[in-house]
C-alpha positions in Angstrom: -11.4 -5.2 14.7 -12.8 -6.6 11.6 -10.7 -8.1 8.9 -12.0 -5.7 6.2 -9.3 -4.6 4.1 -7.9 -1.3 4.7 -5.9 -0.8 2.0 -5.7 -1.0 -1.5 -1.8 -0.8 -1.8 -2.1 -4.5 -3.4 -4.7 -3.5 -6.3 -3.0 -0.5 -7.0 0.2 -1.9 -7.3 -1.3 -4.1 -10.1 -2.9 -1.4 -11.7 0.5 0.4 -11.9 2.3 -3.0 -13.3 4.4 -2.9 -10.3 5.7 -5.3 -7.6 6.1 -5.7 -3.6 9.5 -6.2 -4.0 9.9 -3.3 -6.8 8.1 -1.4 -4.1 9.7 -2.4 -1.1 13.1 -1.2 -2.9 11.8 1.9 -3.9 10.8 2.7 0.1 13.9 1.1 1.1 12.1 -1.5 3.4 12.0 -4.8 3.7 9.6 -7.1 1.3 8.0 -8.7 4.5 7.0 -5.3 5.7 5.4 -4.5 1.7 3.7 -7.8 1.8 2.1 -7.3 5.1 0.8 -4.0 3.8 -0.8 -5.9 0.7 -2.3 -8.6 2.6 -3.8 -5.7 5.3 -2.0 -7.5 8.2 -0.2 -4.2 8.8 -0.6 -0.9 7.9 1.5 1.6 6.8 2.4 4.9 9.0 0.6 8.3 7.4 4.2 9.2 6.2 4.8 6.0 4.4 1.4 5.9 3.0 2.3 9.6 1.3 5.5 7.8 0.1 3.8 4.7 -1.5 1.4 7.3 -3.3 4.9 9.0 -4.5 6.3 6.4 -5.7 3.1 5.3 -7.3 2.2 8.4 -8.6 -1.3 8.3 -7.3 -3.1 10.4 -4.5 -2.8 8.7 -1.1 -6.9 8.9 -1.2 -6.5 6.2 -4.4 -4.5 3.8 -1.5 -7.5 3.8 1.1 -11.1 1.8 1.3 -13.4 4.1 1.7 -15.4 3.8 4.9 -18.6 4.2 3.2 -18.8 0.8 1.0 
């Protein structure tokens, strides 16, 4: 696997003026697990990913690379 990033959890967060740790207590999960999603050295289940683009108030389409850049 490449290390193309996966996910843009980290931009949008920045566009929204929002943190890791703002976001990590809003999912109720640990900071570690919200930075690892920002850096794309893990990824977020389907179900979280609809619950990051909740909290966010984005679609979950805004959160994801698309495939064909």
């Amino acid at each position: 696997m490449d290390n193309k990033d996966i996910n843009r959890i980290k931009v949008v967060l920045v566009e929204k003026k929002r943190t890791g740790k703002w976001l990590a207590e809003a999912l109720d999960k640990d900071p570690a697990t919200v930075s690892k999603w920002c850096t794309n050295t893990a990824q977020p289940s389907l179900e979280t990913l609809r619950q990051i683009a909740k909290c966010l108030e984005v679609d979950v389409k805004d959160l994801l690379n698309s495939q064909n850049e």
